[in-house]
BALOBA-1460 file (C-alpha; in Angstrom, 3 decimals):
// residues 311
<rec num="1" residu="x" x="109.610" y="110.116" z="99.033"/>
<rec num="2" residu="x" x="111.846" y="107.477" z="97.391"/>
<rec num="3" residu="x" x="112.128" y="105.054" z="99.678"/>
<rec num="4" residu="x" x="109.852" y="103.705" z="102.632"/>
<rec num="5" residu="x" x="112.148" y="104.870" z="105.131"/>
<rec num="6" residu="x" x="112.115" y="109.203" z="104.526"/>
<rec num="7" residu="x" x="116.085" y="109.873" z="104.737"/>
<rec num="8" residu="x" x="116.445" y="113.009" z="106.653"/>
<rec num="9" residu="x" x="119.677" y="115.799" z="106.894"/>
<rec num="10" residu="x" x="120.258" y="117.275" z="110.156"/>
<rec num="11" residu="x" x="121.532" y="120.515" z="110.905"/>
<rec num="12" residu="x" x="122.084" y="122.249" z="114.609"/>
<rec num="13" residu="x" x="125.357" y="122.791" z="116.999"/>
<rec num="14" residu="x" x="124.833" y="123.583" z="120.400"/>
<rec num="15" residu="x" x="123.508" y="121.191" z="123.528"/>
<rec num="16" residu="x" x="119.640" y="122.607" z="122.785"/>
<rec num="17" residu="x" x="120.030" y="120.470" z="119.555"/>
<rec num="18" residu="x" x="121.436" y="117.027" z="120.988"/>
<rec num="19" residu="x" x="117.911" y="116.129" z="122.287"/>
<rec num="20" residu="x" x="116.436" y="116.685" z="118.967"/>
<rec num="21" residu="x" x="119.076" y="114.847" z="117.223"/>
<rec num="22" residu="x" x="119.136" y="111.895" z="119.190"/>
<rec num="23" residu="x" x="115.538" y="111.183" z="119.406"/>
<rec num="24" residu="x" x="115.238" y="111.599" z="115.420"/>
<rec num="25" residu="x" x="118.025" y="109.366" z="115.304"/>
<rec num="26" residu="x" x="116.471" y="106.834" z="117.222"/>
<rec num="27" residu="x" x="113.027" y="106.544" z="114.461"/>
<rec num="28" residu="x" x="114.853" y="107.827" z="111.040"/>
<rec num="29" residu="x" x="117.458" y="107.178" z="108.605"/>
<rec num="30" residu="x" x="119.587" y="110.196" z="109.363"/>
<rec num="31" residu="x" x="121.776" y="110.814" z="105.852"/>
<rec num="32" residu="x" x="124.175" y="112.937" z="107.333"/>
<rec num="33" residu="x" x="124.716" y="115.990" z="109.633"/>
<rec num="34" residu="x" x="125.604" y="119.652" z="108.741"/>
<rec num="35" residu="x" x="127.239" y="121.497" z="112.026"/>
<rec num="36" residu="x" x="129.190" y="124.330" z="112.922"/>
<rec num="37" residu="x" x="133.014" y="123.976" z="112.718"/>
<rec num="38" residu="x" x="135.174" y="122.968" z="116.045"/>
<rec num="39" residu="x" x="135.857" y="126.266" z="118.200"/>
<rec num="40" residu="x" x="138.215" y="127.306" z="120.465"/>
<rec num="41" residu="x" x="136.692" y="127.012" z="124.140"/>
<rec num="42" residu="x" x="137.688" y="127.566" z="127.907"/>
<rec num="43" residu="x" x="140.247" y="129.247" z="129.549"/>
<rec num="44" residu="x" x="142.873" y="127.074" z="127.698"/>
<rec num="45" residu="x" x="141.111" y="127.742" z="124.473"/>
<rec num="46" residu="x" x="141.571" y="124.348" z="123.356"/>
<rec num="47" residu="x" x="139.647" y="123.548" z="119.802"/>
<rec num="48" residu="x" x="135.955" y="121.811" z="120.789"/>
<rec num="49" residu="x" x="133.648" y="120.502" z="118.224"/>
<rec num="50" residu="x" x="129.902" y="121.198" z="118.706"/>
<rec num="51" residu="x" x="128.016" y="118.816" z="120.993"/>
<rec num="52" residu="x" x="125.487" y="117.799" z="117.990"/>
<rec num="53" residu="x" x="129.314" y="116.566" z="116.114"/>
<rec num="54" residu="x" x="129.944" y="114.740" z="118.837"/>
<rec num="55" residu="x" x="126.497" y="113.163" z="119.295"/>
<rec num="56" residu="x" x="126.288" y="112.317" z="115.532"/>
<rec num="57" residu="x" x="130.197" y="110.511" z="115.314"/>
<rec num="58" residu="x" x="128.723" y="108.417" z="118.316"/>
<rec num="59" residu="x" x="126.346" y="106.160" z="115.622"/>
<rec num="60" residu="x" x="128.640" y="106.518" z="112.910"/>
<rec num="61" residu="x" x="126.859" y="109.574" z="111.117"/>
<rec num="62" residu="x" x="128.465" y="111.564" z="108.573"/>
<rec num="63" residu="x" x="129.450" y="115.190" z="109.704"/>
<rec num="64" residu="x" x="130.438" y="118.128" z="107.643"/>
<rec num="65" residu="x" x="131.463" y="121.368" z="109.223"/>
<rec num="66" residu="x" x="131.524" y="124.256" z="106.786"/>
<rec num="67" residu="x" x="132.033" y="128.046" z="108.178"/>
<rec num="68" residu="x" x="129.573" y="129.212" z="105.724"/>
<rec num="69" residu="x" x="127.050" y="127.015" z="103.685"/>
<rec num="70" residu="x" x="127.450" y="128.943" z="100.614"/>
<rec num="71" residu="x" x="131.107" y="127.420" z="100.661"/>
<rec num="72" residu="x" x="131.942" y="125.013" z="97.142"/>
<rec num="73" residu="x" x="130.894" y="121.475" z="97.448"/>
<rec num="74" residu="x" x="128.645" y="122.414" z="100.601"/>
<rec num="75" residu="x" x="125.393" y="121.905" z="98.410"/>
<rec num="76" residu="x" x="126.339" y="119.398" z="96.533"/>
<rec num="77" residu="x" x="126.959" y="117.250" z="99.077"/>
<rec num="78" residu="x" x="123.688" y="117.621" z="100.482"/>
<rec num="79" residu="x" x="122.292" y="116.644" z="96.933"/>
<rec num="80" residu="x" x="124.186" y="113.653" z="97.530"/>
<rec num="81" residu="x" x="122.092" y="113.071" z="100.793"/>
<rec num="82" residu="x" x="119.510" y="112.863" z="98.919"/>
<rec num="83" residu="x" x="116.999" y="114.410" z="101.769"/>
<rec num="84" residu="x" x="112.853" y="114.307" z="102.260"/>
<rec num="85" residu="x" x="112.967" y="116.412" z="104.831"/>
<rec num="86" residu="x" x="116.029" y="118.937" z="106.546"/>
<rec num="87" residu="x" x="115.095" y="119.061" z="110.285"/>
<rec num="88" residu="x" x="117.403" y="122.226" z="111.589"/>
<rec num="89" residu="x" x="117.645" y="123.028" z="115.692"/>
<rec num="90" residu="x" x="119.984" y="125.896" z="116.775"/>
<rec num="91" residu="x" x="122.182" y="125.630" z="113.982"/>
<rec num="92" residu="x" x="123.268" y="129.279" z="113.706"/>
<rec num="93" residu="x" x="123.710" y="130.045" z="110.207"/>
<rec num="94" residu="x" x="120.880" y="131.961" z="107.585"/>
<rec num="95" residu="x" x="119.783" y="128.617" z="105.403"/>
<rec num="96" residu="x" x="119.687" y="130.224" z="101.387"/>
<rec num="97" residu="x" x="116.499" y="129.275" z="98.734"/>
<rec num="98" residu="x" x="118.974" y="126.527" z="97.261"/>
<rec num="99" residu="x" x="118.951" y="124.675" z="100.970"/>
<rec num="100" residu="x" x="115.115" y="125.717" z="101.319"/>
<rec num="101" residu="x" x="113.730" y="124.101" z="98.248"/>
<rec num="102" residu="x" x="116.162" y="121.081" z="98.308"/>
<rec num="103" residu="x" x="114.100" y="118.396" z="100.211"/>
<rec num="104" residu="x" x="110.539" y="117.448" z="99.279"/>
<rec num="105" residu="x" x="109.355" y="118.734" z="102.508"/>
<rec num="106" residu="x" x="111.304" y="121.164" z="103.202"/>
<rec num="107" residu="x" x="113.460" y="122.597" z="106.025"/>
<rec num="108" residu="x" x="111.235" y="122.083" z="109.752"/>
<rec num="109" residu="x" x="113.307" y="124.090" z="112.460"/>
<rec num="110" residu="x" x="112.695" y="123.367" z="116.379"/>
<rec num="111" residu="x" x="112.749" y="127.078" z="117.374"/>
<rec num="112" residu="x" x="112.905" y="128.160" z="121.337"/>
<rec num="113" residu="x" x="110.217" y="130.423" z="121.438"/>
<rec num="114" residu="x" x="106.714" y="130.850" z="121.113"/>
<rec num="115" residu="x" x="106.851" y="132.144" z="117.759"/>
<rec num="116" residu="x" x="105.882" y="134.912" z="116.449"/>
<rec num="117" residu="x" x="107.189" y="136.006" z="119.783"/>
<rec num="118" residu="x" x="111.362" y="136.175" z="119.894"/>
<rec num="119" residu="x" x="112.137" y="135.298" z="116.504"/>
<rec num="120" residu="x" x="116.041" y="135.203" z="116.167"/>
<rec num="121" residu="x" x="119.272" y="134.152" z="117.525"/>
<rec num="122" residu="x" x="118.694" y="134.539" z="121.327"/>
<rec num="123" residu="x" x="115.369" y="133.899" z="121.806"/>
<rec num="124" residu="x" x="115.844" y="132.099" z="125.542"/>
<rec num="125" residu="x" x="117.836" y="135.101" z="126.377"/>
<rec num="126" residu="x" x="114.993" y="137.728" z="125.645"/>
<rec num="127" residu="x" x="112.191" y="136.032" z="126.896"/>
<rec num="128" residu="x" x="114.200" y="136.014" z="130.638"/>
<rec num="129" residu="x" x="115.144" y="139.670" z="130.026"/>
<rec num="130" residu="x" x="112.013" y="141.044" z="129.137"/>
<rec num="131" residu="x" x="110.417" y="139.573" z="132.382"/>
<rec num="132" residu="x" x="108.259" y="136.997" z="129.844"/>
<rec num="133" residu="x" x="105.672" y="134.664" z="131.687"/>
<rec num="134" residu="x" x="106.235" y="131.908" z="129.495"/>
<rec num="135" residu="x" x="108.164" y="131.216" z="126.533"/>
<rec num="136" residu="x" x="108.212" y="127.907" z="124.529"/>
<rec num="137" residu="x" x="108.778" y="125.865" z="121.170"/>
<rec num="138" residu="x" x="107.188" y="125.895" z="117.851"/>
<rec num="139" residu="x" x="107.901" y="123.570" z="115.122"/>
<rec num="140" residu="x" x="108.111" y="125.456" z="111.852"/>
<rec num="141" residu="x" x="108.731" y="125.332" z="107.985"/>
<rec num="142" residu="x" x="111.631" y="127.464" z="107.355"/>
<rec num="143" residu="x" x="111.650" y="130.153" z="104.817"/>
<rec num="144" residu="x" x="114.047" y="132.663" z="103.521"/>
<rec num="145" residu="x" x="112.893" y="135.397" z="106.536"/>
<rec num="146" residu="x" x="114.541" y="135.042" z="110.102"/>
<rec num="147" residu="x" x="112.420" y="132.420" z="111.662"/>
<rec num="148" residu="x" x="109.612" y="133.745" z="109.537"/>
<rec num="149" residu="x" x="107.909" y="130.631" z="108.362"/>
<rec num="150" residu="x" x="104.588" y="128.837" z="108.856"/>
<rec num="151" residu="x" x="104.071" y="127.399" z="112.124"/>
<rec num="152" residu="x" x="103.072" y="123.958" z="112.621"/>
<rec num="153" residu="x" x="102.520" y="123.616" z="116.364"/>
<rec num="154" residu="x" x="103.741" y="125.612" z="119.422"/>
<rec num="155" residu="x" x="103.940" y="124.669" z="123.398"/>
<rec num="156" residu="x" x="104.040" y="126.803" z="126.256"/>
<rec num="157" residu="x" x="106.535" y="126.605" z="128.574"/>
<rec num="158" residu="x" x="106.199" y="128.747" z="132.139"/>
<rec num="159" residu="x" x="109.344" y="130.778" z="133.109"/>
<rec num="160" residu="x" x="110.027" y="129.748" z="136.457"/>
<rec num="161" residu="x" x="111.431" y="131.972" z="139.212"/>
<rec num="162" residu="x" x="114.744" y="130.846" z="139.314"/>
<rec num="163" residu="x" x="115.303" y="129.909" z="135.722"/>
<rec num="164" residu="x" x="118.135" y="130.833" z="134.166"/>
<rec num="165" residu="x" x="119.102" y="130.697" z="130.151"/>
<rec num="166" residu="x" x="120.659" y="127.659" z="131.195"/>
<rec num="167" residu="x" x="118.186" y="125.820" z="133.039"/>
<rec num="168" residu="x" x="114.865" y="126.970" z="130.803"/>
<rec num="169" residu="x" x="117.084" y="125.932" z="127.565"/>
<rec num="170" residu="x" x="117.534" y="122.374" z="129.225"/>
<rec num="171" residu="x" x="114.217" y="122.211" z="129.843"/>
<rec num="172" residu="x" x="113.202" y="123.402" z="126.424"/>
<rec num="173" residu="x" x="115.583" y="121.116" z="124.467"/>
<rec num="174" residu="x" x="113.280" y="117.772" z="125.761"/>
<rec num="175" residu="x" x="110.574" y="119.798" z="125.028"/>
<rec num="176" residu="x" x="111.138" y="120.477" z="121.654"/>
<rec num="177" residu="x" x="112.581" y="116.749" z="120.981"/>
<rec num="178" residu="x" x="109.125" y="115.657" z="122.075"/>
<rec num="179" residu="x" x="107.706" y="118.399" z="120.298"/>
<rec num="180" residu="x" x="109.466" y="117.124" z="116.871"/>
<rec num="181" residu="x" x="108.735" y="113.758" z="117.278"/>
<rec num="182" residu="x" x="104.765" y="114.265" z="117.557"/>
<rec num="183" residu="x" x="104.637" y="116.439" z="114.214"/>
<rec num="184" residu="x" x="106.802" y="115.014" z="112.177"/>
<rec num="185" residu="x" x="104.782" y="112.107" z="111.254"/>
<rec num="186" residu="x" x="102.169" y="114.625" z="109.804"/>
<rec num="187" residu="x" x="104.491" y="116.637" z="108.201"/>
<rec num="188" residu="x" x="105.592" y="113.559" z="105.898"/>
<rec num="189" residu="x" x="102.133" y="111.956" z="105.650"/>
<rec num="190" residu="x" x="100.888" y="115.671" z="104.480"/>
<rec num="191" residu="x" x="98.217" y="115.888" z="107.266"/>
<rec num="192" residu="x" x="99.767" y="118.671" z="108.503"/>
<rec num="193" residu="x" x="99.522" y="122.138" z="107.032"/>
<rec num="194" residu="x" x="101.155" y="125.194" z="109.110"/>
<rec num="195" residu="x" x="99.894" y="128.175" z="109.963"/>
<rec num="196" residu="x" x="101.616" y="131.899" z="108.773"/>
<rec num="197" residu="x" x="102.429" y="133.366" z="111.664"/>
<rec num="198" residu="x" x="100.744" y="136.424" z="112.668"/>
<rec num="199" residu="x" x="103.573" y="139.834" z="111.688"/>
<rec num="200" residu="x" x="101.632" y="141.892" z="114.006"/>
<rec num="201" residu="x" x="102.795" y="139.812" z="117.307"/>
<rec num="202" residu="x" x="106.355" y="139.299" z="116.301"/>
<rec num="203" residu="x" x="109.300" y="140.602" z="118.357"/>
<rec num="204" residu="x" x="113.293" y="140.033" z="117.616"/>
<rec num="205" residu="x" x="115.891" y="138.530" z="119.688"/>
<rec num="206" residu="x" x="119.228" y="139.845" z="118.613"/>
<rec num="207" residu="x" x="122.641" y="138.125" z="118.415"/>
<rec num="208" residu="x" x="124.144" y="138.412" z="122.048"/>
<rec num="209" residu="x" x="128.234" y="139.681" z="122.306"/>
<rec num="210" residu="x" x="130.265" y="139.587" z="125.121"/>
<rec num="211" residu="x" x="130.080" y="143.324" z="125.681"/>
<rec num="212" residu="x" x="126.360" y="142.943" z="126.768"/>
<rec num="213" residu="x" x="127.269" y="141.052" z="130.107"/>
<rec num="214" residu="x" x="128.442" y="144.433" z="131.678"/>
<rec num="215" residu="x" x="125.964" y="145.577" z="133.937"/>
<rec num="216" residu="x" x="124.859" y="149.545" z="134.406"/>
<rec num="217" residu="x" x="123.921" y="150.220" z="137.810"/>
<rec num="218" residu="x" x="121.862" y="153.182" z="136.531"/>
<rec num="219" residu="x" x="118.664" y="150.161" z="135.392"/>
<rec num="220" residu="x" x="116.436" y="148.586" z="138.182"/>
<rec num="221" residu="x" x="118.029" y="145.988" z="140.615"/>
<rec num="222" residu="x" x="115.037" y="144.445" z="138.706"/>
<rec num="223" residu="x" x="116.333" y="144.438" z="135.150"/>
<rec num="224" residu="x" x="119.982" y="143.854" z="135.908"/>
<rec num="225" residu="x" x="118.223" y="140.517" z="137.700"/>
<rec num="226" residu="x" x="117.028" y="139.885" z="134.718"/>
<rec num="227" residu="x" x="119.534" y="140.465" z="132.878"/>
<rec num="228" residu="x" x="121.751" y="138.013" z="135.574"/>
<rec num="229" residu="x" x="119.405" y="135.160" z="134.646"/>
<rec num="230" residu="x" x="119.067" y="135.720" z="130.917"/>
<rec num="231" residu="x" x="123.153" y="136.174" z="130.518"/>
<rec num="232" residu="x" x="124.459" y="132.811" z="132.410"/>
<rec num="233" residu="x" x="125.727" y="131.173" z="131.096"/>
<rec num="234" residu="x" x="127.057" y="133.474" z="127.802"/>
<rec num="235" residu="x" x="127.877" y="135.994" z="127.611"/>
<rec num="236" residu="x" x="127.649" y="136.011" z="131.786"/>
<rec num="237" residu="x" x="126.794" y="139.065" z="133.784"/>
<rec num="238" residu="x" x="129.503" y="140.855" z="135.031"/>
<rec num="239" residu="x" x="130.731" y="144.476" z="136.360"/>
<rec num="240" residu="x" x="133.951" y="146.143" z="137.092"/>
<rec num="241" residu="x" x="135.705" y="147.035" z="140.383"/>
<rec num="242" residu="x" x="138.881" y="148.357" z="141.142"/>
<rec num="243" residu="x" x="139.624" y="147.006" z="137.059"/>
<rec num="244" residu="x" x="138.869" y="143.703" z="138.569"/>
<rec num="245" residu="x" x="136.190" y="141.845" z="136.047"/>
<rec num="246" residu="x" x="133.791" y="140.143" z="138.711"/>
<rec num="247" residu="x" x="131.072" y="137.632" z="137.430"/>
<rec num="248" residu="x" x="127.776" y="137.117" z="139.397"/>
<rec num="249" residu="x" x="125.671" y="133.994" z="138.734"/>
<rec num="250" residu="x" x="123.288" y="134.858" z="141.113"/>
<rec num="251" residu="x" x="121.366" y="137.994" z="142.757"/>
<rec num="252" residu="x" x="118.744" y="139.025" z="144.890"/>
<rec num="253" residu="x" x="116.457" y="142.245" z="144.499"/>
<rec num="254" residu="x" x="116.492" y="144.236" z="147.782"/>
<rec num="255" residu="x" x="113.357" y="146.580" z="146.272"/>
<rec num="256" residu="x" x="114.193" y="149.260" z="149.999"/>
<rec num="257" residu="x" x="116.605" y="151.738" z="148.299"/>
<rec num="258" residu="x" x="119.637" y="152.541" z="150.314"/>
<rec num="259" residu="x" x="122.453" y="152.519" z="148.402"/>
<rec num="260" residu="x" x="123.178" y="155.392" z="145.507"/>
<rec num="261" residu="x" x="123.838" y="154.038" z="141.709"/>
<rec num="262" residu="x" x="127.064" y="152.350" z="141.905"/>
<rec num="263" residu="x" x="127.323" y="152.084" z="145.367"/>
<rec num="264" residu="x" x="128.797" y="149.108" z="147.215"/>
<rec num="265" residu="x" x="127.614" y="148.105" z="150.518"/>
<rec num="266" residu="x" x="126.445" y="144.658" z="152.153"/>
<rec num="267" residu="x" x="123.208" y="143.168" z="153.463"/>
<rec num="268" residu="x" x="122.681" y="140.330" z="155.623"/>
<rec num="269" residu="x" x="126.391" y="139.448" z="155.609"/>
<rec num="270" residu="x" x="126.345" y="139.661" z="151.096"/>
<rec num="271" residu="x" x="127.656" y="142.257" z="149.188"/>
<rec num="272" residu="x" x="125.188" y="144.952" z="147.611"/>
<rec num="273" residu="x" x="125.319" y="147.479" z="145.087"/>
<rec num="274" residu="x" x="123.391" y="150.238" z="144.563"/>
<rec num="275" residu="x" x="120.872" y="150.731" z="141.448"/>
<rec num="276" residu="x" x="118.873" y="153.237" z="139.953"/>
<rec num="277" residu="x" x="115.607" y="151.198" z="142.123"/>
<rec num="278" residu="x" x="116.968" y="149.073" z="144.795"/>
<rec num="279" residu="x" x="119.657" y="147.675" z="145.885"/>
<rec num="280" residu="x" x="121.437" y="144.107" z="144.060"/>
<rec num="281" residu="x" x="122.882" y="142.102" z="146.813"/>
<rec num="282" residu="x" x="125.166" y="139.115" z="144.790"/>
<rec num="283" residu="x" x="124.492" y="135.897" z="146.366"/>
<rec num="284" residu="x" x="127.458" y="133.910" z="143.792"/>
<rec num="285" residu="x" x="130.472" y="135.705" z="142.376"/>
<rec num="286" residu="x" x="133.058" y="134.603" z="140.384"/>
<rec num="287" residu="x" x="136.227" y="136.820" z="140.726"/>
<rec num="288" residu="x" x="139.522" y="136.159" z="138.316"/>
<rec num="289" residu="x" x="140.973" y="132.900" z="138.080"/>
<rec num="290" residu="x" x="138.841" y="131.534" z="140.853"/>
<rec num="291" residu="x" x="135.435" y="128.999" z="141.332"/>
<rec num="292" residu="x" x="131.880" y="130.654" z="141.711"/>
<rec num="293" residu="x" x="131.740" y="131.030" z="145.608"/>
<rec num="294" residu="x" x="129.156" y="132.801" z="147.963"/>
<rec num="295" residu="x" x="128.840" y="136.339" z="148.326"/>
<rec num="296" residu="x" x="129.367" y="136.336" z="151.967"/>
<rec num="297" residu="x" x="133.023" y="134.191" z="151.822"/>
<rec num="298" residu="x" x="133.578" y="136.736" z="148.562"/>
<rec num="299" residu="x" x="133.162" y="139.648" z="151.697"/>
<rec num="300" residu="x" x="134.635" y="137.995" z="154.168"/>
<rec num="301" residu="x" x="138.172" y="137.513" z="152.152"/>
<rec num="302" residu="x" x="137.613" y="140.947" z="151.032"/>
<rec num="303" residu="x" x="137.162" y="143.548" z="153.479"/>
<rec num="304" residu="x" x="137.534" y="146.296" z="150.958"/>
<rec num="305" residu="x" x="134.745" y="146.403" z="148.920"/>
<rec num="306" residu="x" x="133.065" y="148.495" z="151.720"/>
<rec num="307" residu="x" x="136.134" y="151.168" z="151.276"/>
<rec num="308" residu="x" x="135.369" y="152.526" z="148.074"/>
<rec num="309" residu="x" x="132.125" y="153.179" z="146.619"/>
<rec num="310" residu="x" x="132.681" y="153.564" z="142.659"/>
<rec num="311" residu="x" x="132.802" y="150.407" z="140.708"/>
């Protein structure tokens, strides 16, 4: 390193990476931060910038937004950083051998999984969807694969209950802030060595689109539960009725099958729908236009989902 004080690049967009960048910002010399560009967001699609942009022009830190890192000048102002290490959290592009070899110590990602398990680009999402027990963070030295590097250190983290993608990401964002700031120190002073991860164990979490939200009553009550959990907040669970889109937040497995795939029907005073195993009774819906609300005012105020019974 050059100078006493190792001069670090950031690079990550969404909430999961504020944590990280704040507490590195807090012990380092951060040289400047590398984000994804400002997006159109909400229903009046008004142009956002990334929550790590906004967390980085709060102390003054340089920010460059480019759609694609391969763009001119992209590198070269990174050269200009002059970096010892690239510390990268959920920023969402593929990082080429240029970006890789540029600092002395390379590019350490804070990756939401218990790697070698859910490498990829929705990692939080597949652990809820597969029914995981736990999931996790590992600190790791990135290399041209998909989250294929050495590892330095991993933590567990149990998948509660009633954990959503939402809440487990919160709760993994700390985690891997904390996470970060233990290793790091070893990383620079060269204590720490990482481990290849073991190819056997691996698994893929693909990118997520907004087509995956609709649910097919044909799977388990169980797996579109899952799938309920693992989807909120993006791309959201949803299914159709009368060609009314109709977003659930929340559902409850009813394992006694009574209704017929696709069936609607209520329980308890909630709405239901039929599965392939079970029945899904929707405990918060979000219809058009309107707040999440309970499943029982959702049947109260309408009395005819129990007249037709094809979604």
């Amino acid at each position: 390193m050059t100078d006493s004080e190792p001069r670090v690049i950031f690079m990550g967009s969404p909430q999961f990476a504020v944590p990280v960048f704040t507490s590195l910002a807090k012990k380092y010399s951060i040289a400047g931060v590398v984000t994804q560009p400002d997006r159109p967001a909400g229903r009046g699609r008004k142009l956002t910038p990334p929550p790590v942009k906004l967390a980085a022009l709060e102390i003054d830190i340089p920010v460059i937004q480019p759609e694609k890192m391969k763009e001119p000048g992209v590198f070269e102002q990174l050269t200009t950083w002059q970096p010892d290490v690239i510390v990268v959290a959920a920023f969402g592009q593929i990082l080429r051998r240029n970006v890789l070899e540029l600092a002395p110590f390379g590019c350490i990602n804070v990756h939401a999984s218990y790697l070698p398990r859910w490498r990829g680009a929705a990692p939080i999402q597949a652990a809820i969807l597969s029914g995981d027990e736990f999931t996790g963070v590992s600190i790791m030295k990135l290399d041209p694969g998909i989250d294929t590097g050495p590892v330095y250190t991993r933590q567990k983290e149990l998948i509660r209950e009633d954990d959503n993608a939402v809440l487990l990401e919160e709760r993994l964002s700390i985690i891997g802030a904390e996470l970060l700031m233990k290793t790091l120190p070893g990383i620079l002073s060269g204590v720490l060595v990482p481990t290849p991860q073991d190819e056997n164990q691996a698994t893929y979490a693909s990118m997520l689109h907004k087509e995956d939200g609709l649910l097919d009553f044909n799977q388990s009550a169980l797996q579109l539960a899952l799938k309920v959990r693992a989807y909120y907040d993006w791309p959201g669970a949803y299914f159709v009725k009368d060609e009314v889109k109709i977003k659930l937040r929340k559902v409850h497995v009813l394992s006694d099958h009574r209704l017929a795939p696709g069936e609607f029907g209520q329980a308890n005073g909630y709405p239901t729908i039929g599965t392939s195993s079970g029945d899904l009774q929707l405990i918060e819906m979000q219809p058009p236009g309107r707040n999440w609300m309970d499943g029982r005012a959702y049947l109260n105020g309408n009395p005819e989902w129990l007249e037709k019974n094809e979604p």
